[in-house]
C-alpha positions in Angstrom: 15.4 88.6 -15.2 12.3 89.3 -17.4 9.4 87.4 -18.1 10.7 86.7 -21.7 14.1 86.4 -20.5 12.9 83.4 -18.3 11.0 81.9 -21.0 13.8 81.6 -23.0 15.7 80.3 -20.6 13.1 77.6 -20.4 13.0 76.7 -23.9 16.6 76.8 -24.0 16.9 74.4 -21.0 14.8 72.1 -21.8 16.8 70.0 -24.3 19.6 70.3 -22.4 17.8 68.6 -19.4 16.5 65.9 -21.4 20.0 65.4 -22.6 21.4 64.8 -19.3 18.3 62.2 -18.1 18.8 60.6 -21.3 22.4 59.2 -20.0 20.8 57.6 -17.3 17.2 56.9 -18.1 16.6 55.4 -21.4 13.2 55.5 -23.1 10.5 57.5 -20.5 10.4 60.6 -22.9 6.8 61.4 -22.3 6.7 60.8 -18.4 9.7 63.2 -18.6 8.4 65.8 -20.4 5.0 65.4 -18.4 7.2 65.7 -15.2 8.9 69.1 -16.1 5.8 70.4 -17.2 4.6 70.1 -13.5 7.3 71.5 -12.1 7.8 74.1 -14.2 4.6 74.9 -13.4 5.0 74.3 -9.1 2.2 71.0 -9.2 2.8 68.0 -7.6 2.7 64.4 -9.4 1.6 60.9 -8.9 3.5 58.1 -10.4 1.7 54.9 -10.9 4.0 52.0 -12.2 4.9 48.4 -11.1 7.9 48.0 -9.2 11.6 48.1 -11.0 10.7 51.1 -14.1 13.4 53.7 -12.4 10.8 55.9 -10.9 13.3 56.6 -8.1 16.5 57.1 -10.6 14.7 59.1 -12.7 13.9 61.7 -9.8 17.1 61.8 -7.7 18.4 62.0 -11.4 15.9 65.0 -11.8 16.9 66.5 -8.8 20.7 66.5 -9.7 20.3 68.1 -13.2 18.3 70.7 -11.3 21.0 71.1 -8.9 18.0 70.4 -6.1 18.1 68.8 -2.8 16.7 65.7 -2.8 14.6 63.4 0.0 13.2 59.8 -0.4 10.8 59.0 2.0 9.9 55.5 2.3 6.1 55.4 3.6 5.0 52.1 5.6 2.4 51.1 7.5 4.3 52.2 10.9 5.5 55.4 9.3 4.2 58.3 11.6 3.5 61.9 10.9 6.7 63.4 12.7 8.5 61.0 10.5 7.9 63.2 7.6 7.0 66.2 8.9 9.7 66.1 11.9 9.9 66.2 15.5 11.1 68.6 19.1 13.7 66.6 21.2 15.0 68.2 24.8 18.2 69.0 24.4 20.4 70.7 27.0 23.3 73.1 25.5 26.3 74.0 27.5 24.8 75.8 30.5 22.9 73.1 31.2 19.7 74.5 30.4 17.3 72.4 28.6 15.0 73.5 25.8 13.1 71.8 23.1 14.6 71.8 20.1 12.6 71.2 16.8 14.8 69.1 14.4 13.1 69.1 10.9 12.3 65.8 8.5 12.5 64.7 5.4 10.4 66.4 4.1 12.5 70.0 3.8 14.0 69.5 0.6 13.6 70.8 -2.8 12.2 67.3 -4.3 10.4 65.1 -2.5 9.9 61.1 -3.3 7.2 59.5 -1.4 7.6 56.3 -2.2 4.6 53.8 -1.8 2.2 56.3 -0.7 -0.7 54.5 -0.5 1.2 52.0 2.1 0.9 54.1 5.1 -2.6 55.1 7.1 -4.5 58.0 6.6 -3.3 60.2 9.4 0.7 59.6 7.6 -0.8 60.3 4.3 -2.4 63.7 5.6 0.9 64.5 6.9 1.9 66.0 3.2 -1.2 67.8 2.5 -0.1 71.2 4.7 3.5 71.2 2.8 1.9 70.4 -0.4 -0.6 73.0 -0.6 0.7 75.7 1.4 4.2 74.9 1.2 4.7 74.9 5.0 5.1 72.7 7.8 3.6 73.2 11.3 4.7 71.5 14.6 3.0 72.9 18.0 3.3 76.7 17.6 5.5 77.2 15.3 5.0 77.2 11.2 8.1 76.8 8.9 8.0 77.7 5.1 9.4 75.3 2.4 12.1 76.6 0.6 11.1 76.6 -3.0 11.1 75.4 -5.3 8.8 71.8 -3.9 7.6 69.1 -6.0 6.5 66.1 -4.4 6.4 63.2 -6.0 4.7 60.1 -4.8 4.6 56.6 -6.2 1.8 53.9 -5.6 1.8 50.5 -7.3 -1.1 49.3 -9.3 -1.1 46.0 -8.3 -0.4 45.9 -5.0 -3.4 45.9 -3.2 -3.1 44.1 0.6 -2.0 46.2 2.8 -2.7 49.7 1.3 -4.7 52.7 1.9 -6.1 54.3 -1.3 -5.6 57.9 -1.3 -8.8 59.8 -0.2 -10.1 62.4 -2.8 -9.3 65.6 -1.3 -5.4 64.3 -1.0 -6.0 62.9 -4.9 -7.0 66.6 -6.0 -3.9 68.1 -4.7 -1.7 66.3 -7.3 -2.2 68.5 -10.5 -0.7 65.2 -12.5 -1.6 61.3 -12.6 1.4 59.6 -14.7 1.2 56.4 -15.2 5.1 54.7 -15.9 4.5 51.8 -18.8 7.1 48.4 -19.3 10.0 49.9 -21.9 10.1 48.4 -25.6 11.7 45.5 -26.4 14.8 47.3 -27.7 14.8 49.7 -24.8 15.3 47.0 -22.5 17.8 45.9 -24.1 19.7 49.0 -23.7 18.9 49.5 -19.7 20.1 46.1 -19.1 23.3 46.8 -21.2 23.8 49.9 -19.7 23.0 48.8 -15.8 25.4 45.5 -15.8 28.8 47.4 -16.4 30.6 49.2 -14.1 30.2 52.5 -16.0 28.5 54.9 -14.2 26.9 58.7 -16.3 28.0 62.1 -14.9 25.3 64.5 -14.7 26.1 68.2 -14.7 23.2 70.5 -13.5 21.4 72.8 -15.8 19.3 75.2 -14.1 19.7 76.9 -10.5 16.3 76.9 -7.8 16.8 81.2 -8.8 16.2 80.4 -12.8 13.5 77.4 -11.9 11.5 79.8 -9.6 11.8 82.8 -12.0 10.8 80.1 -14.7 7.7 79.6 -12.3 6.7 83.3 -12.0 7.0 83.6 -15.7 4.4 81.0 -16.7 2.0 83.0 -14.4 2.4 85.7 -16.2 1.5 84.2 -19.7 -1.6 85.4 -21.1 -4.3 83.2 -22.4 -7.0 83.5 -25.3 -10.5 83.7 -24.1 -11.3 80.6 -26.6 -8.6 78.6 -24.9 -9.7 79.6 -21.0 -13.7 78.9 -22.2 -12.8 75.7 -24.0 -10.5 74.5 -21.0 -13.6 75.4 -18.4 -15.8 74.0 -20.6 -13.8 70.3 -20.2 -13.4 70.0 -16.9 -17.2 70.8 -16.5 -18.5 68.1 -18.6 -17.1 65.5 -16.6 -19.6 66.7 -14.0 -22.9 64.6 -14.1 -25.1 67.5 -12.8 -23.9 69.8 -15.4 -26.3 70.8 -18.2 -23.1 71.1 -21.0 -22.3 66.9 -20.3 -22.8 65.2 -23.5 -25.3 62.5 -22.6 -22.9 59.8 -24.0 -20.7 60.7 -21.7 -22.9 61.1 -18.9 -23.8 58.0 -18.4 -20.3 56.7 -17.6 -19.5 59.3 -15.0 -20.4 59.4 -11.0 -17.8 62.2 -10.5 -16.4 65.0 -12.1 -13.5 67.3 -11.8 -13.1 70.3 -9.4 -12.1 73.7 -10.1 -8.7 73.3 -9.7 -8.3 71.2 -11.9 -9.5 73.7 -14.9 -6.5 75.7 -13.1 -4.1 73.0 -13.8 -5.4 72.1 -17.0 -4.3 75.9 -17.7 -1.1 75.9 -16.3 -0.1 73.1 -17.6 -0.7 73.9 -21.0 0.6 77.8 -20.7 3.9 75.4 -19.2 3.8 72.8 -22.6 4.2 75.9 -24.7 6.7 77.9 -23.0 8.8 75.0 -22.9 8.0 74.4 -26.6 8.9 78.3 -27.5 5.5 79.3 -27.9 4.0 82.4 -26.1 0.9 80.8 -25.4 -1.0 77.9 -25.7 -3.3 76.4 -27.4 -7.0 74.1 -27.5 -4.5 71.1 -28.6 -1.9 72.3 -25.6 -5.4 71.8 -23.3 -5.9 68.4 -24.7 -2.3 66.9 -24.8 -2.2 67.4 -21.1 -6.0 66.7 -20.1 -5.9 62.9 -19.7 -3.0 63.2 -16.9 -4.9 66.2 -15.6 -8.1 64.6 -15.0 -7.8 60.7 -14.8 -7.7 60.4 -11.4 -10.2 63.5 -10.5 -13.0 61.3 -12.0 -14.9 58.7 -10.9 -17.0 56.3 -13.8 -19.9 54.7 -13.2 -21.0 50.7 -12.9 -22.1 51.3 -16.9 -19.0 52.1 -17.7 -17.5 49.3 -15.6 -19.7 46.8 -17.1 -18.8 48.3 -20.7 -15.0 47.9 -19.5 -14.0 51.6 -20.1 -11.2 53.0 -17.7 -11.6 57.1 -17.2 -8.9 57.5 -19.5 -10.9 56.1 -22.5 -13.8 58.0 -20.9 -11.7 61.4 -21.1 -10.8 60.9 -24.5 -14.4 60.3 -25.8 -15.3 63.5 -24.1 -12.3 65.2 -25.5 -14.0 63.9 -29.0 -17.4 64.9 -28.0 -16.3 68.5 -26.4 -14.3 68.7 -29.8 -16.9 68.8 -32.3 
């Protein structure tokens, strides 16, 4: 399949997928939408919401329009590394010969849930970091590849904090999305609770195959980009750094930490994905800012002044979106 051929498959699909969620997620569009973009474009998510807003429905449900295999992994304090990542166990087959046999975890699947991340030590938490980046698992000599495509998609709660380990940066940098799941409307709620209390239960029929998704993936690589766009993403993710000369020294102020170079790649990706999915060819400065606050709001850290002034680094981001802007 070509390039273009892919891309209008994308497009195509899109609504269709939407369509299908829609019968059993109601309201969400916009985490939806912000969760194909990442996978369209192979990153990895964090979900922040409070406990009961379907952010395990709405990926199995994912997973099933995708026609993906699915794992939920349920990280606790006790949780170990070989509970994720698997384990060898001496077996003897039927010569009576024993051998080590290496029996692969949860985490060899298509998507990946890891639920209540930040609820398990660092060494558990490190456990996803080889499969996320490189899309391979190791255990003693041996390294086994993913099969693709991977997202992994790990939830922490906001409010929950006895008892939990904060992600440490480096783990942070390797999810090219922060989304942060709101309470529905008033009328939406009305609807889930209508729709959850009878016996009814939605049908979901897949729309794309792991083939189409991961020549969807290839595709977006090979979009081009206007220089204008690249310099002005570039230019965004390096005024969040404090040591930079281009920082506007409004902004500079509120900011201890900035943004790394990758994520000026995902700020890129992501907006090449937001306009194939949209049937554009490529993407805009607007497509770079409708996709930076989820990109950067948890790859910078603000500063006691803007503590003390009560700004989060979301409003932080979008004042230097203004500034950058002008």
């Amino acid at each position: 399949m070509s390039n273009i051929d892919s891309l209008k498959t994308l497009s195509l699909a899109v609504s269709d997928i939407k369509k299908e969620l829609k019968k059993v997620i109601i309201g969400q569009d916009q985490v939806v939408t912000e969760i194909l973009i990442a996978l369209f474009a192979d990153g990895h998510i964090l979900l922040e919401g409070v406990p009961g807003l379907a952010k395990t429905l709405m990926i199995s449900s994912l997973a099933k329009v995708l026609n993906l295999k699915f794992s939920r992994i349920q990280f606790t304090p006790d949780l170990m590394p070989s509970d994720i990542t698997g384990t060898d166990i001496l077996a003897t087959d039927d010569s009576g010969k024993r051998a080590f046999n290496y029996i692969k975890g949860p985490v060899f699947a298509n998507v990946i849930l890891a639920d209540e991340i930040n609820r398990t030590p660092p060494k558990t938490q490190a456990a996803m970091l080889q499969a996320m980046q490189e899309k391979q698992v190791t255990a003693g000599n041996d390294t086994f590849n993913l099969e693709p495509p991977f997202l992994v998609l790990a939830t922490q709660n906001p409010i929950e904090q006895e008892g939990t380990y904060p992600l440490p940066e480096a783990q942070l940098d390797r999810f090219m999305f922060k989304i942060s799941i709101v309470y529905p409307t008033h009328e939406e709620e009305i609807d889930i609770v209508k729709s959850t209390t009878f016996g009814n239960q939605a049908v979901i029929k897949p729309i794309l195959s792991s083939e189409e998704i991961i020549n969807i993936q290839k595709s977006i690589r090979q979009i081009p980009v206007s220089d204008h766009v690249l310099e002005f993403a570039v230019s965004l993710v390096r005024a969040t750094r404090p040591s930079e000369d281009t920082i506007p020294e409004s902004i500079r102020k509120w900011i201890s930490w900035g943004a790394g170079p990758r994520a000026s790649q995902y700020l890129v990706l992501a907006a090449k994905t937001k306009a194939a999915m949209e049937g554009r060819l490529t993407p805009s400065e607007e497509d770079v800012c409708s996709v930076a606050l989820i990109v950067l709001r948890h790859r910078i850290l603000v500063s006691f002044a803007a503590q003390a002034e009560g700004l989060t680094p979301e409003e932080v981001i979008k004042k230097l979106i203004d500034e950058i802007r002008k």
